[in-house]
C-alpha positions as CSV (number, residue, x, y, z in Angstrom):
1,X,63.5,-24.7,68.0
2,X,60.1,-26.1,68.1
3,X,58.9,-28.2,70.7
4,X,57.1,-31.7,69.8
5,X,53.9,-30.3,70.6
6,X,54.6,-27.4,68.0
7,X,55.6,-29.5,65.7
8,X,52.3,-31.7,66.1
9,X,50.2,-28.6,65.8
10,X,51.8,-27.4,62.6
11,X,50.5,-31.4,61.3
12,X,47.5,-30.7,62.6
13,X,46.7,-27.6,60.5
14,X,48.0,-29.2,57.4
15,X,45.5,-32.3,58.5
16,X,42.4,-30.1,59.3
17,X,42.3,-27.8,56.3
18,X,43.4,-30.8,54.0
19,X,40.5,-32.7,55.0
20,X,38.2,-29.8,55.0
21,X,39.3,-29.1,51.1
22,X,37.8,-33.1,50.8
23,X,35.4,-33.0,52.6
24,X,33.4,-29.7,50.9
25,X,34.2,-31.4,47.6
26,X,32.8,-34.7,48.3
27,X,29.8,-32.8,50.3
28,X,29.1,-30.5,46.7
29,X,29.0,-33.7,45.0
30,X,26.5,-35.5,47.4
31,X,24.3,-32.2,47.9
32,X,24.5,-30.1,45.2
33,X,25.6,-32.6,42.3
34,X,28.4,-32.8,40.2
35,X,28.1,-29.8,38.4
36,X,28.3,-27.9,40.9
37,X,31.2,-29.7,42.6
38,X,32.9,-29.1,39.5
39,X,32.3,-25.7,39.0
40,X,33.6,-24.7,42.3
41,X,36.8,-26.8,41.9
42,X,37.8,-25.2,38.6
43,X,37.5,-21.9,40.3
44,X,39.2,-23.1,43.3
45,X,41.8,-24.0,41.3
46,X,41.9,-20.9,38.6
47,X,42.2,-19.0,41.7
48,X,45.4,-20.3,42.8
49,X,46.8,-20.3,39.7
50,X,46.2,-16.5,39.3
51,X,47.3,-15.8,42.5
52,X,50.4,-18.0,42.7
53,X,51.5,-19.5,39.4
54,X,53.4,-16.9,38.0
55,X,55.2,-15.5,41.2
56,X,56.2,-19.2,42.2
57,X,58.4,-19.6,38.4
58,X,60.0,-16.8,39.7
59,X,60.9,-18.3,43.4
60,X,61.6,-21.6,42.4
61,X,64.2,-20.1,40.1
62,X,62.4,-21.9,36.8
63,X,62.1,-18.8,34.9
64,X,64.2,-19.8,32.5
65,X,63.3,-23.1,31.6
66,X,61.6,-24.1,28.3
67,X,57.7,-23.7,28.9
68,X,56.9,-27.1,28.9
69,X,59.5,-27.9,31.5
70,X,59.0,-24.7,33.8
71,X,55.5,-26.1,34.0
72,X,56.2,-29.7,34.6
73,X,58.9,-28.9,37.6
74,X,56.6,-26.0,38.8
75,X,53.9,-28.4,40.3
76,X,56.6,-30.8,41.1
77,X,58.2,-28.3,43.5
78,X,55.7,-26.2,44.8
79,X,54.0,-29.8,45.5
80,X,56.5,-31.5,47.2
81,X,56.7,-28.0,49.4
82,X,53.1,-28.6,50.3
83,X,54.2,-32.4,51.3
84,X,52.9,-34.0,48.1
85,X,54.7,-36.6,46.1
86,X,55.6,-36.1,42.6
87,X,57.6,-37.0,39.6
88,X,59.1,-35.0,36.9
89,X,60.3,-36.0,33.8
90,X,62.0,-33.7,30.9
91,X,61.0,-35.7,27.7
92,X,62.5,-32.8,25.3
93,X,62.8,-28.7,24.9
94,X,58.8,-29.1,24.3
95,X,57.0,-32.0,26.3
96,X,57.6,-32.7,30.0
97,X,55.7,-34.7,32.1
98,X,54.4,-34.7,35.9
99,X,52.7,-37.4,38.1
100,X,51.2,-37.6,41.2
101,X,51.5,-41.3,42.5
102,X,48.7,-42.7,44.8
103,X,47.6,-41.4,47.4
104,X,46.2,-38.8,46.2
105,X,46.3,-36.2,49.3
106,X,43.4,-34.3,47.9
107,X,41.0,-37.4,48.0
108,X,42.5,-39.1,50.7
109,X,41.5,-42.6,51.7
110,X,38.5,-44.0,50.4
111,X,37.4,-40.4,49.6
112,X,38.7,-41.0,46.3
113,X,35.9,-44.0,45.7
114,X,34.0,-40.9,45.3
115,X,35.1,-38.1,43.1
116,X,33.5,-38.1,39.8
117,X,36.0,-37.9,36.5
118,X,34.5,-34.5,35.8
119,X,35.3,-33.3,39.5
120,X,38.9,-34.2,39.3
121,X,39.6,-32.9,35.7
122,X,38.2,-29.5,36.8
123,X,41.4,-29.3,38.7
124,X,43.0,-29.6,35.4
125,X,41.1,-27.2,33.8
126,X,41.3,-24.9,36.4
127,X,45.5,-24.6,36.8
128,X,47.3,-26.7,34.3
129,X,45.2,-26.0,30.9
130,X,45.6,-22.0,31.8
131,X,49.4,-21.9,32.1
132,X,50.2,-21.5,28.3
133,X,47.8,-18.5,28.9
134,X,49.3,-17.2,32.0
135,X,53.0,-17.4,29.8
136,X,52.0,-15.4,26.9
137,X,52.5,-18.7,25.2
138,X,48.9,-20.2,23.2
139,X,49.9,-23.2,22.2
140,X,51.0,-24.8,25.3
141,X,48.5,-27.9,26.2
142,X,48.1,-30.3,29.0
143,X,47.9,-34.0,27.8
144,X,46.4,-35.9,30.6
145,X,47.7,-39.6,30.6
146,X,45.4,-40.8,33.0
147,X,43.8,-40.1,36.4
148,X,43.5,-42.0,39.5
149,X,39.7,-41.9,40.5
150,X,39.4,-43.4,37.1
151,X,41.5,-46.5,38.1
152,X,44.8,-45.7,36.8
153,X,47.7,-46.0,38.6
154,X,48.2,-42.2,39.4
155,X,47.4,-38.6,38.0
156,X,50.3,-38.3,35.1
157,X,50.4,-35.9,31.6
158,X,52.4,-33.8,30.0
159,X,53.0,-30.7,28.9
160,X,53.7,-30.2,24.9
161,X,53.7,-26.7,23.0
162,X,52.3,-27.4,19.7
163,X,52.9,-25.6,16.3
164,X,49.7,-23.7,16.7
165,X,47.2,-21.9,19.0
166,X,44.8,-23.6,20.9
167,X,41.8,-23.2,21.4
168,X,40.1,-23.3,25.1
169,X,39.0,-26.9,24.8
170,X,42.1,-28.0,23.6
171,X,44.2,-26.9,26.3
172,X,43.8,-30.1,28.6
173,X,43.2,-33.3,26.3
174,X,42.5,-36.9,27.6
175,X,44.5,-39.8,26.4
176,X,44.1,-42.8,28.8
177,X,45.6,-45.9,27.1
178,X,47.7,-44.1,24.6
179,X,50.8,-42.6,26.1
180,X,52.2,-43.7,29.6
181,X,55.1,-41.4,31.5
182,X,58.3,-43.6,30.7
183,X,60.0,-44.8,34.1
184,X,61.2,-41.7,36.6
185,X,64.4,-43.3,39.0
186,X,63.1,-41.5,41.9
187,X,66.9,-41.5,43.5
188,X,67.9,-39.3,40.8
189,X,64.6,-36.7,41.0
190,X,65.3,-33.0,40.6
191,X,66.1,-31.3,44.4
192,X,65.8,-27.6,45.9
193,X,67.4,-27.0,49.1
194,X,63.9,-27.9,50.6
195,X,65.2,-31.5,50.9
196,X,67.7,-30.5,53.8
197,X,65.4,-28.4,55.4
198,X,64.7,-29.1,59.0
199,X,61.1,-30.4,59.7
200,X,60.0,-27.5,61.9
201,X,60.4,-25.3,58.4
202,X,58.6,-28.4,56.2
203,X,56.4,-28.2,58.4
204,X,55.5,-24.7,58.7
205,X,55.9,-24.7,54.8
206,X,53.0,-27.8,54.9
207,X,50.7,-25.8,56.9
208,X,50.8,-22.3,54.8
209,X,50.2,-24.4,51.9
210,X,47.1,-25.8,53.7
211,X,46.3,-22.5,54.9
212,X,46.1,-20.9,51.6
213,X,43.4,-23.7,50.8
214,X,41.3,-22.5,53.6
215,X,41.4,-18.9,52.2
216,X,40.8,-19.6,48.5
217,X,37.9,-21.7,49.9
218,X,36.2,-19.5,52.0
219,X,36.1,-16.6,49.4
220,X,35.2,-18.7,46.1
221,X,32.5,-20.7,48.1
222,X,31.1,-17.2,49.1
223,X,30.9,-15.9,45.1
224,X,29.4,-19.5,43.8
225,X,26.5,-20.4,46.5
226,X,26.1,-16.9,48.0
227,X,27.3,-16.5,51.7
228,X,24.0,-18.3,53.2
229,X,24.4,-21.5,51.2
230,X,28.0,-21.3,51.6
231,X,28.0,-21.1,55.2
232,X,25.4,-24.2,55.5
233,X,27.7,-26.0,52.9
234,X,31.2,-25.2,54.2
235,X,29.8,-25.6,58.2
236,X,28.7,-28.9,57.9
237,X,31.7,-30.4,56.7
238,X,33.7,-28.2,58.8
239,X,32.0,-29.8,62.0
240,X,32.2,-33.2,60.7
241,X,36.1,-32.8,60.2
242,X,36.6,-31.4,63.5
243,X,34.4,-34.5,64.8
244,X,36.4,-36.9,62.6
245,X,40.2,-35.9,62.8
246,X,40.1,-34.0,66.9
247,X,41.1,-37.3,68.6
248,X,44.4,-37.9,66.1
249,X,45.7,-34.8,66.0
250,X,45.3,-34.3,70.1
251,X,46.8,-37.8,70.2
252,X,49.7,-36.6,68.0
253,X,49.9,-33.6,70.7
254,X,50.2,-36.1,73.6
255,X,46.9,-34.3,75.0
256,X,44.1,-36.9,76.3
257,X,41.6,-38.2,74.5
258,X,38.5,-40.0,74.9
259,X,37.3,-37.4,78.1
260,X,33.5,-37.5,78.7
261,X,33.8,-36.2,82.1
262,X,32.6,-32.4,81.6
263,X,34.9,-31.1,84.2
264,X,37.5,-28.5,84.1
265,X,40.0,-31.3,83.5
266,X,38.0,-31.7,79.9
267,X,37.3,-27.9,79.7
268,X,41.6,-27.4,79.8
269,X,42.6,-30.0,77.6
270,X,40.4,-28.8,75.0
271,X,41.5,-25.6,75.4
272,X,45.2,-25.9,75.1
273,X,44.4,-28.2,71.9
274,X,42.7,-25.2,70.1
275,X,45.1,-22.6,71.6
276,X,47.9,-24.9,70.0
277,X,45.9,-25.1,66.8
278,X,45.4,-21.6,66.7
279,X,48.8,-20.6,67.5
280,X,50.4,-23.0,64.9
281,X,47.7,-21.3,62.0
282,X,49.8,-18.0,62.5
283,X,47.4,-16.6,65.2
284,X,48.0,-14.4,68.0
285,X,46.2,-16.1,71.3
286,X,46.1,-16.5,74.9
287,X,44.5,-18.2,77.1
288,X,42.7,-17.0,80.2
289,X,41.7,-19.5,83.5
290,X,38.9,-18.5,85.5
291,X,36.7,-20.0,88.0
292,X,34.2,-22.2,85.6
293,X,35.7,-21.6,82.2
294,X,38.6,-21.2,80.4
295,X,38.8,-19.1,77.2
296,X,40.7,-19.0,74.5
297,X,41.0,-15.3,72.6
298,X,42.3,-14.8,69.6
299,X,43.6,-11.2,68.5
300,X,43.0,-10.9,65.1
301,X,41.9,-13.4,62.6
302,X,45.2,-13.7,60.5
303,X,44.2,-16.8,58.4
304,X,42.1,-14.6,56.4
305,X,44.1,-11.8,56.6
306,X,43.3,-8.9,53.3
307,X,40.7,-11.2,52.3
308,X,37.7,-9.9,50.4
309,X,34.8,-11.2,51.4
310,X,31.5,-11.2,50.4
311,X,30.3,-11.8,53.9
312,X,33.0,-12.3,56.7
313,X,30.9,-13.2,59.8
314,X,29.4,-15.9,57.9
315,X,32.6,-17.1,56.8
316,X,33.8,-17.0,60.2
317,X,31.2,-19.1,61.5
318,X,31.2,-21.8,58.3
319,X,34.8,-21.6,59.7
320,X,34.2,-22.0,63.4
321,X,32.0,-25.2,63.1
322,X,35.7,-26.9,62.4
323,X,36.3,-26.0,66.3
324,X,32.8,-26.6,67.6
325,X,33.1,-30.2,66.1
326,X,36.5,-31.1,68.2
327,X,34.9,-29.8,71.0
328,X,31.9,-32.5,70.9
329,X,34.8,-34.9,70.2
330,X,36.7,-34.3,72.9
331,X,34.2,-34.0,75.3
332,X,30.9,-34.3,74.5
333,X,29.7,-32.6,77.6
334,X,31.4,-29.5,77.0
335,X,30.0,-26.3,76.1
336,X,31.3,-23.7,73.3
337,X,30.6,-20.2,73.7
338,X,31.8,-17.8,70.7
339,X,31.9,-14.4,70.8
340,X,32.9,-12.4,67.5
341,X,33.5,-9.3,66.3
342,X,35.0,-7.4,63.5
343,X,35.3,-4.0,64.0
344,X,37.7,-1.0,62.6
345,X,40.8,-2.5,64.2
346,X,39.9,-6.1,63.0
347,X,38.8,-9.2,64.6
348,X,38.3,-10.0,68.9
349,X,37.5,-13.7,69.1
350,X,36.9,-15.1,72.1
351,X,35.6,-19.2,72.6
352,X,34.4,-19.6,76.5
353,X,34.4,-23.4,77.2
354,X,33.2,-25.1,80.1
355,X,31.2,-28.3,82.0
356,X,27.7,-28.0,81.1
């Protein structure tokens, strides 16, 4: 059985790698403009649902349902796996509707204020309007109902199989204003045995869905920007993150916050909150004590494990900036020393932290 701390690191992942999904969107938007944004959360998106959409019908037992309803309880699963709220609703053998109520997870807080319509809907574009494809079946569409960085109360639609093929910008259509999902009891909601699961397995599900984020990211940032811009783009955010969310996951660890003492007292707590991190991300670490530093080594970099890259050291350090971030935040008179290497027999990681 997990221990509290365990449990708080498993959050913590979930909470980075969440966050750093938001952040490199909103930072696209800001830096490289919307179009860009866009483009890289379609593929984002596309990705997944190459790599996961089809296996998942199959684990979530939906194999058999109508199209339009396999797709409809397909993101309300696999999203309420991930810790997402969502409702289902089987209108008939051919239309069934989702919604994702506010929040939003994706564009969490006031994060949302800034997402542009085309941003969001490339999410759509991306994953829903390609599951007809994916099924062998053309004239399945996505009917989007409304959206909530547009102001309405949620992201809602349905899926309808038409009596015809569709073309590719027919697949996900807009229609704010003229349909509305009718009203979902949510007592009566459709369960897998996920609801009775214990919360050290929710939460180990929550953070290999966030993990898989980080993975899809790294790779499709890599093939849009090139590795150089990617690793400027991706680094940025990941240090602001790790400046922005270190003190309430540590808190959440019941290790101390607010240090600016550059001691070995600041030097250990840091430590053992990255080794936790670390640990709870799947990796295989230690920790070694010495005289005016401790380091934390990890064995391996399993996060990205079978993961073609177009540059891997450069995605390791967009990466690492998340950790180098915490550290200022915990201490700001620490120093971060990383050593890396990838070699035949894989990754040696190594950050030496000390007083400076």
């Amino acid at each position: 059985m997990a221990t509290p701390a365990e449990l708080a690191a498993y959050r913590a992942v979930g909470t980075l790698y969440n966050a750093l999904m938001t952040a490199l969107v909103l930072g696209l938007v800001t830096r490289r403009g919307e179009e860009t944004a866009r483009d890289y959360v379609f593929r984002h998106f596309r990705r997944q649902h190459l790599e996961k959409f089809l296996p998942g019908l199959q684990k979530l037992g939906l194999a058999d349902e109508t199209p339009a309803a396999a797709c409809a309880l397909y993101h309300y699963h696999s999203n309420a796996l991930g810790g997402v709220k969502t409702g289902f609703l089987r209108e008939s053998d051919r239309k069934a509707w989702v919604r994702y109520p506010p929040p939003r997870w994706i564009w969490k807080g006031t994060a949302i204020a800034a997402v542009p319509h085309a941003v969001s809907a490339a999410m759509l574009h991306g994953w829903h309007g390609h599951n007809g494809q994916s099924l062998g079946k053309p004239n399945l569409g996505f009917v989007c109902t409304g959206m909530t960085v547009d102001g309405w109360p949620g992201l809602e639609g349905y899926y309808c199989e038409y009596d015809r093929p569709l073309k590719e910008d027919e697949r996900v259509r807009f229609a704010y204003g003229k349909e509305e999902m009718p009203r979902i009891d949510w007592a009566t909601q459709p369960r897998l045995e996920t609801a009775n699961w214990p919360e050290e397995r929710r939460l180990k599900t929550f953070r290999a869905y966030a993990v898989e984020y980080l993975r899809t990211m790294l790779r499709t940032l890599q093939e849009l920007l090139g590795p150089g811009d990617a690793q400027s783009e991706l680094g940025r955010v990941a240090r602001l993150v790790g400046l922005q969310f270190h003190e309430e996951t540590a808190r959440d660890m019941d290790l101390p916050t607010d240090l600016e003492r550059g001691d070995p007292q600041s030097a250990r707590a840091f430590a053992r909150w990255l080794a936790n991190v670390l640990a709870a991300e799947g990796e295989d670490v230690e920790t070694v004590e010495g005289a005016d530093a401790v380091t934390v080594k990890a064995h391996g970099w399993k996060a990205v494990r079978e993961l073609a890259l177009p540059d891997p050291l450069k995605a390791f350090d967009a990466w690492n900036e998340l950790w180098l971030g915490a550290a200022a935040a915990c201490d700001r008179f620490l120093a971060v020393q990383t050593v890396r290497s990838l070699g035949a027999r894989g990754w040696e990681i190594a950050w030496r932290i000390a007083p400076r």
